[in-house]
C-alpha positions in Angstrom: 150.2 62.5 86.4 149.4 58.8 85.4 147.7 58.1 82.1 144.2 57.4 83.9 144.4 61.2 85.3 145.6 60.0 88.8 148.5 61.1 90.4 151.6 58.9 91.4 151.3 59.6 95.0 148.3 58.7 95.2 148.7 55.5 94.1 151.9 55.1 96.8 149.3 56.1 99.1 146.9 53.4 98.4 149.2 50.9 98.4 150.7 51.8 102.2 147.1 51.9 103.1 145.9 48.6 102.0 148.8 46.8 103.8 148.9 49.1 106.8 147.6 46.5 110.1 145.1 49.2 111.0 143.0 48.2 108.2 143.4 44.4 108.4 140.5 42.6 107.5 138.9 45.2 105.8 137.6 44.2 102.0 139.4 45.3 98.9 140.2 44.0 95.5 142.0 44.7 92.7 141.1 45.3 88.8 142.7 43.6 86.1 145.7 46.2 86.0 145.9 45.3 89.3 145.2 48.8 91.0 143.0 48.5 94.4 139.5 49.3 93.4 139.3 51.5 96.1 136.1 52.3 96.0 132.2 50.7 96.3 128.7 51.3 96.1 127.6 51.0 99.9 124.6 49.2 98.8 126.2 46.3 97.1 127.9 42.8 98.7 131.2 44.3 98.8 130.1 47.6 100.4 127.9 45.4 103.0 131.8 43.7 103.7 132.8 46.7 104.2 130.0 48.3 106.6 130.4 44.9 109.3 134.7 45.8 109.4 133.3 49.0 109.9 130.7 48.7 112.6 133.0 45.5 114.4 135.9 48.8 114.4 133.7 51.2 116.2 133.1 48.3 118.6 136.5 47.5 119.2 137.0 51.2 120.1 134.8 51.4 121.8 132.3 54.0 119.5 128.6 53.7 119.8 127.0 52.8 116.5 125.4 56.2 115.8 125.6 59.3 113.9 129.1 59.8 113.3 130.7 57.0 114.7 132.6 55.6 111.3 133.8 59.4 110.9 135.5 59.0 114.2 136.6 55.7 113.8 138.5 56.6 110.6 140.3 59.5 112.1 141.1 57.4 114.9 143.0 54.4 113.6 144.8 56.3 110.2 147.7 55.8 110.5 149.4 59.1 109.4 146.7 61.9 109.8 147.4 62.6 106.1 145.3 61.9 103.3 147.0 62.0 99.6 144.7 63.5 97.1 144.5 61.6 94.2 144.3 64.6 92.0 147.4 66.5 92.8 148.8 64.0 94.5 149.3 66.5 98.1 149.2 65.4 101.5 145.9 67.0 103.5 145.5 66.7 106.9 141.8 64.5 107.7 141.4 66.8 110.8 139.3 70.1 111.1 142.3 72.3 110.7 141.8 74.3 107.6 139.8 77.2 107.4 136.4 77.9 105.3 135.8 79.7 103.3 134.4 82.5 105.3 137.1 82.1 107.6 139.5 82.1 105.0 138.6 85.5 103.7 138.3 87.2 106.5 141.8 85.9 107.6 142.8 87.0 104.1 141.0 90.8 104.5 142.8 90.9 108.4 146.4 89.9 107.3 146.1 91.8 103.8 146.4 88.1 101.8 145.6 86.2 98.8 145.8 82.7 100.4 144.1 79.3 99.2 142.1 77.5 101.5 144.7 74.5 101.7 147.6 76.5 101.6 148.0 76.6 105.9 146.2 75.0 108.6 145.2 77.4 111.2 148.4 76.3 113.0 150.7 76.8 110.8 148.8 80.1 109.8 149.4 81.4 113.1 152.8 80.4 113.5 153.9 82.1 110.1 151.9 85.0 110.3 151.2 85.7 113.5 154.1 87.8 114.7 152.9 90.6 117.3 150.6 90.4 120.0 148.0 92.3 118.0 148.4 89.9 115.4 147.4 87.4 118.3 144.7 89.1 120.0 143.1 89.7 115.9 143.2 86.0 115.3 141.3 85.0 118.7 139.0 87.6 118.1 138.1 86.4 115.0 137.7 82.9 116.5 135.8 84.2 119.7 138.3 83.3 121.8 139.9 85.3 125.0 143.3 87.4 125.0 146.5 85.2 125.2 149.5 86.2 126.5 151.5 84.7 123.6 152.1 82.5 120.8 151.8 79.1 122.6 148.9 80.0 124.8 146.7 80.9 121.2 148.3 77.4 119.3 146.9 75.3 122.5 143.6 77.4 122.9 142.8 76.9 119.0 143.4 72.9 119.0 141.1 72.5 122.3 138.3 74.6 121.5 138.4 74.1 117.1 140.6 71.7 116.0 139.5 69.3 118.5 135.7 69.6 119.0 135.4 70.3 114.9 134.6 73.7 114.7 132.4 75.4 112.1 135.2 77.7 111.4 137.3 75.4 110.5 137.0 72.4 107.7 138.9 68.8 107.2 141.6 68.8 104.3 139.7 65.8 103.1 135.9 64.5 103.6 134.8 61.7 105.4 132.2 58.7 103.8 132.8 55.5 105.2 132.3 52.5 103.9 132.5 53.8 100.6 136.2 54.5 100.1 138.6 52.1 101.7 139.8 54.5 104.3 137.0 56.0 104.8 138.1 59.2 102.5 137.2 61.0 99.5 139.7 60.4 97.1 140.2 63.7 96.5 141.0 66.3 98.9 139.5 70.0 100.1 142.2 71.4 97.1 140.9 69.9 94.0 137.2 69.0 95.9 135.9 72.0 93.8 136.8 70.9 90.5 136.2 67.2 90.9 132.8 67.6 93.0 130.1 69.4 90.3 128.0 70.1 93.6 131.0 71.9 95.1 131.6 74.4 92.2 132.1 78.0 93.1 129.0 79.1 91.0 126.8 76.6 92.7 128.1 77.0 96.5 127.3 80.8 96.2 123.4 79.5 95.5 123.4 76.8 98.1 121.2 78.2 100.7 118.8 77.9 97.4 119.3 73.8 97.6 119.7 72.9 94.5 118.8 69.4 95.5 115.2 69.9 96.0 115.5 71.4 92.0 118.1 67.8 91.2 115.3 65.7 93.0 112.1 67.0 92.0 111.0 67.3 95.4 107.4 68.9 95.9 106.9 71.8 98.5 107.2 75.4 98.4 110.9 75.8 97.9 111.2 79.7 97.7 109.9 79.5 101.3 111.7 76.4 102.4 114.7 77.9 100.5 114.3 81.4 102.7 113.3 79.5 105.7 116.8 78.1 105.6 118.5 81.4 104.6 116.7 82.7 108.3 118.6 80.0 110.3 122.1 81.2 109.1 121.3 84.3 110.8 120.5 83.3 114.5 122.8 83.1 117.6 124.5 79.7 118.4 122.0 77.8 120.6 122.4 74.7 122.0 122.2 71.6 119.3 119.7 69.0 120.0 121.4 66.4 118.9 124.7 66.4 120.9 124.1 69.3 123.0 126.8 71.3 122.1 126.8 75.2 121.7 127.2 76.3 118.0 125.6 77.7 115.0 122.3 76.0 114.0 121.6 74.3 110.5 118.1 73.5 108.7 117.9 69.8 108.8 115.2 68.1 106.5 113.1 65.6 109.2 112.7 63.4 106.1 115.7 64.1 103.7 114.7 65.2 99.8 117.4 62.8 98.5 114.8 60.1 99.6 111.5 61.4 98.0 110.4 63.6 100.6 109.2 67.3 100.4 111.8 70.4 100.7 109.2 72.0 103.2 109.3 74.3 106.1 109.1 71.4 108.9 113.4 71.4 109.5 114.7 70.6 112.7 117.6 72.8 114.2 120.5 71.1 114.4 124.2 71.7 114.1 126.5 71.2 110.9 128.5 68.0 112.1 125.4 66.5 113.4 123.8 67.3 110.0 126.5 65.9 108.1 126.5 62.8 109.9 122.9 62.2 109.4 123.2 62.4 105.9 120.4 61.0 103.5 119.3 58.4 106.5 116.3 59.4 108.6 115.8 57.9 112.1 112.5 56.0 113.6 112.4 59.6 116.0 112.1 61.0 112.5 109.7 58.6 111.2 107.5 59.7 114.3 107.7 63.2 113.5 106.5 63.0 110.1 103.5 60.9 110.9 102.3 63.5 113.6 102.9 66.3 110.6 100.8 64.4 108.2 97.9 63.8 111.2 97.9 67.4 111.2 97.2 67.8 107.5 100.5 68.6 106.4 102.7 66.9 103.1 105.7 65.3 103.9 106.4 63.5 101.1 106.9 63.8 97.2 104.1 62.6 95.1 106.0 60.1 93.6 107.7 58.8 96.8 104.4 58.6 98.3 103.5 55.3 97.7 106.5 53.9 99.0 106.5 56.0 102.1 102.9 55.0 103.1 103.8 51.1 102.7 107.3 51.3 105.3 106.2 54.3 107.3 103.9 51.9 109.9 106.7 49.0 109.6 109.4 51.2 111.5 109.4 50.4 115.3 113.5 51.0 115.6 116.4 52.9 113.9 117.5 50.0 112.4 114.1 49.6 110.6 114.5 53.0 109.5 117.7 52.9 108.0 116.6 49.9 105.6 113.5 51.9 105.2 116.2 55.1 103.9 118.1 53.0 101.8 114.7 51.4 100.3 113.3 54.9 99.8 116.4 56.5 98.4 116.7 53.1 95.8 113.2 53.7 94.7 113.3 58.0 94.1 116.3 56.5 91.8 114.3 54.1 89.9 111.3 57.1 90.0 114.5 59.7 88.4 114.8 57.3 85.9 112.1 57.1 84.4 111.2 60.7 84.3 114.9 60.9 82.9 113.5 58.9 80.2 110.5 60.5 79.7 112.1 63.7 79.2 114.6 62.1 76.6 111.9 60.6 74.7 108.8 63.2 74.8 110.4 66.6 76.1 109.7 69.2 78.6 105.6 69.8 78.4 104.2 66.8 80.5 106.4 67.0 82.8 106.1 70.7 83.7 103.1 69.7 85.3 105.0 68.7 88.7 107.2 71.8 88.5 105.7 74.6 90.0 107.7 77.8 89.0 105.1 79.7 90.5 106.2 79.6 94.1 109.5 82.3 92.6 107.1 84.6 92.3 106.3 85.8 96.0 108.3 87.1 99.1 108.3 85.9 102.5 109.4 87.7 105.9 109.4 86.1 109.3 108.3 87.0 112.7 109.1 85.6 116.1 111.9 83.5 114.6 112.8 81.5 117.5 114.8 78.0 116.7 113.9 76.9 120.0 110.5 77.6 119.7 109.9 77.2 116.3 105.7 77.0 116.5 106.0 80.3 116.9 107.1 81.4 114.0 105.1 83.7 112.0 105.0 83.9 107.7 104.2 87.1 106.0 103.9 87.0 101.6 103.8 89.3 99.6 103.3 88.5 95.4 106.8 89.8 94.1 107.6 90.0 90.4 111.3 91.2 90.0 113.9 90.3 87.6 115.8 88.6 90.4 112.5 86.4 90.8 112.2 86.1 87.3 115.6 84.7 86.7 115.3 82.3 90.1 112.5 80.5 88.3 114.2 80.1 85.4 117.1 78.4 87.2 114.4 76.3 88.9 113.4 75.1 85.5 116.7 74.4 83.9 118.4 72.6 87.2 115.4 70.4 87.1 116.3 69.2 83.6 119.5 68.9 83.3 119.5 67.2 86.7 117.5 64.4 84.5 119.9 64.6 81.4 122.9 64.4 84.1 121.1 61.2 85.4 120.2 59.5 82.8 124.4 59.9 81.7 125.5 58.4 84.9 126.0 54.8 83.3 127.2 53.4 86.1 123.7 53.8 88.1 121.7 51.8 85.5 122.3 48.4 87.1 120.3 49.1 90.1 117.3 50.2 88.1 114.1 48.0 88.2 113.0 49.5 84.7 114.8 48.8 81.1 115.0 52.0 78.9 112.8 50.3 76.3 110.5 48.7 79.1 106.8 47.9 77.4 105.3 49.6 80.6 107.0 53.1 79.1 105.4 52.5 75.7 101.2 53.5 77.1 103.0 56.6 78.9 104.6 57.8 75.6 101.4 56.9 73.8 99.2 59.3 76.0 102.0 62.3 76.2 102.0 62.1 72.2 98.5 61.9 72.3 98.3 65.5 74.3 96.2 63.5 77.2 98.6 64.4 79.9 95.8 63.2 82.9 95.9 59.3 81.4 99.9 59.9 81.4 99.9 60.9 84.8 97.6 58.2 85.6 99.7 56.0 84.2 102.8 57.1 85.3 101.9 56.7 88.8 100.5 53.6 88.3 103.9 52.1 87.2 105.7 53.9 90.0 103.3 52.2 92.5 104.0 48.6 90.9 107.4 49.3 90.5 107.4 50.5 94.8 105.5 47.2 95.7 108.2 45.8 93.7 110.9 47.0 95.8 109.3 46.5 98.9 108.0 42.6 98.5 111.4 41.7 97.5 113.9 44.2 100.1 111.8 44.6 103.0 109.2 41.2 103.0 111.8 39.2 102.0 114.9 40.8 102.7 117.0 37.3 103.1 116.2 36.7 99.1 117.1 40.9 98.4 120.6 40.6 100.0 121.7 37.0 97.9 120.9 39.1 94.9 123.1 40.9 95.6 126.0 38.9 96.1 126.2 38.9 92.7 126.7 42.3 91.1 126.4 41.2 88.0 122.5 40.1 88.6 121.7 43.3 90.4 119.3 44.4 88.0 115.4 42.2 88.7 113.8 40.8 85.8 112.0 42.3 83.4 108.4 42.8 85.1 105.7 40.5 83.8 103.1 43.4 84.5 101.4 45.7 82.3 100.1 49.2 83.3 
């Protein structure tokens, strides 16, 4: 290994890349060791560089600008199919040929084996394992494919119908994020993923269908129903996705995503796991219309502290393009708004901000009727108050992912520069007063007064003048606003 942690061949990697004619053109530079800084924030000048090569790419190829169009195009025009992960410095294939997890162990339990998730693609599974016809016939069963005849016929069948149209069974060696990494690639790949990615840990993918993120992002809403509402989907037959049609196992997609300040809710739309993926933390102007006719019909959408933000963009979005400046405006200010209750919980404690916590909602049980995911206004919710040490323990977790999520954000040095708001801001000082003083309504009051100035803020100088926004900018170094003049 090399003495920052990453591995030689990694580095070799990089460097083919960088000079490779496929990615001519496309923005890099190096740091004073001279290593490629190979990554950037999306958001900044250089990520903006990086976003037109990008979108001219999927142009040249002929790629409609849309949800996953940069995956495709970075699949398309690597040059080797093999990404080098710069942990253990191991060639991964960027294609959908390894199995999940799931798959993975019930491969394992079928063959009577111990193997890792990287250690064969489905191919090359197949063509060292697979040695008897009902060794065949078990491994298209498992993939819902019909009888072959032989080796060859099951290779062929299992690149059309998985490999090739990126089937749920099956997972690429390394992740896909464009512009963010040069090549479009997580550094690291599906091998080391799980000890590199805190998210990805064994202990937290077990609780996923939980979403920690609505815990990480203080998101309002019932999430023991929202959480169980998403548990429901898992369980339904593959139904045709709405977004490109094809037949597969349906996913709980947030309309407006949690990572930008709104609500973890019951109002998810169906929609399969690549098309999920590829939305990612954007919402769409179809999305935008969505929400609007839920909050017509008396419904929340959207966090209490994103609220302010939401209601000044939501009726300034007439295309996707406005909406995707609108998501990247939203998700900038719910980090400014994670800040500062990162701060307040560093400086004052737990107590006042309990009060937008609600570890209540652990505390009852839900059931379903009529689940339908193509007729989802038909659903029917039965709860019941249930007080069990399962529940007990699930409200607990609530309550401790919540704060460290806070003490985990406020450690994240690197994030500070985008924030409007200076740890030792004057507009903190009346918020600390009141919390000290035990008059938790005046801090609320004005804690959401300073989250209002600090949303008009953001959207006088990125969306009224967005010409000014983008030459700050330019300069990294002057990405952090001046010191308001303002006092709450």
């Amino acid at each position: 290994m090399s003495e920052i942690g990453y591995h030689p061949n990694y580095f070799k990697y990089v460097e083919m890349i960088v000079a490779h004619p496929n990615y001519r053109g496309l923005y890099y530079d190096r740091d004073k060791n001279g290593k490629v800084n190979w990554v950037v924030t999306g958001k900044s000048h250089k990520g903006q560089l990086r976003q037109k090569w990008w979108d001219a790419t999927c142009r040249r190829l002929g790629i409609p600008i849309q949800k996953g169009c940069y995956a495709k195009a970075a699949r398309m025009i690597h040059p080797t199919g093999k990404h080098v992960c710069q942990c253990c410095g191991k060639e991964r294939s960027i294609f959908y040929e390894y199995p999940t997890l799931s798959t993975l162990k019930r491969l394992n339990k079928a063959f009577g084996l111990n193997l890792l998730q990287t250690d064969y693609t489905i191919l090359s599974f197949v063509e060292h394992f697979c040695t008897t016809t009902t060794q065949l016939h078990e491994v298209a069963r498992l993939f819902k494919l019909p009888e072959v005849a032989n080796k060859t016929e099951l290779l062929k069948l299992l690149k059309d119908e998985l490999i090739d149209k990126q089937s749920r069974y099956l997972s690429p060696g390394v992740m896909c994020n464009p512009p963010d990494r040069f090549n479009g690639f997580h550094s690291y790949a599906l091998c080391c993923r799980k000890e590199k990615d805190t998210g990805r840990h064994d202990d937290n993918m077990k609780t996923y269908i939980q979403d920690r993120r609505a815990y990480e992002d203080w998101s309002d809403g019932n999430y023991n129903l929202a959480n169980r509402m998403m548990g429901e989907f898992h369980k339904q037959s593959p139904i045709p996705c709405p977004i490109c049609g094809k037949i597969d196992a349906m996913t709980a997609d947030h309309i407006g995503p949690i990572s930008l300040g709104f609500c973890h809710s019951i109002h998810f739309t169906p929609m399969c796991r690549s098309c999920n993926s590829a939305k990612n933390n954007r919402f769409t102007k179809c999305d935008v219309d969505k929400l609007k006719i839920l909050e017509n019909q008396g419904h929340t959408v959207v966090s209490w502290h994103s609220k302010f933000i939401w209601d000044s963009l939501k009726n300034k979005i007439f295309n996707d393009i406005d909406a995707k400046k609108a998501s990247s405006l939203m998700a900038k200010c719910h980090q400014n708004v994670l800040y500062i209750l990162a701060l307040i919980y560093r400086k004052t404690g737990r107590a006042f901000l309990m009060r937008y916590l609600h570890p209540e909602y652990s505390m009852m049980d839900y059931r379903f009727k009529n689940f339908d995911l193509q007729n989802m206004g038909d659903i029917q919710i039965i709860e019941s108050p249930l007080d069990s040490k399962n529940k007990r323990k699930n409200q607990d977790r609530y309550i401790r992912i919540a704060f460290e999520s806070l003490e985990a954000f406020y450690s994240k040095e690197n994030r500070k520069n985008y924030f409007l708001i200076k740890e030792e801001a004057k507009e903190l000082r009346p918020i600390y007063t009141a919390i000290n003083n035990n008059d938790f309504d005046l801090a609320d009051t004005r804690l959401r007064a300073l989250i209002e100035l600090l949303s008009k803020r953001l959207v006088n100088l990125e969306w009224e003048n967005n010409t000014q926004a983008y030459k700050i900018q330019e300069d990294e170094t002057q990405l952090k606003v001046a010191e308001p003049n303002e006092s709450i």
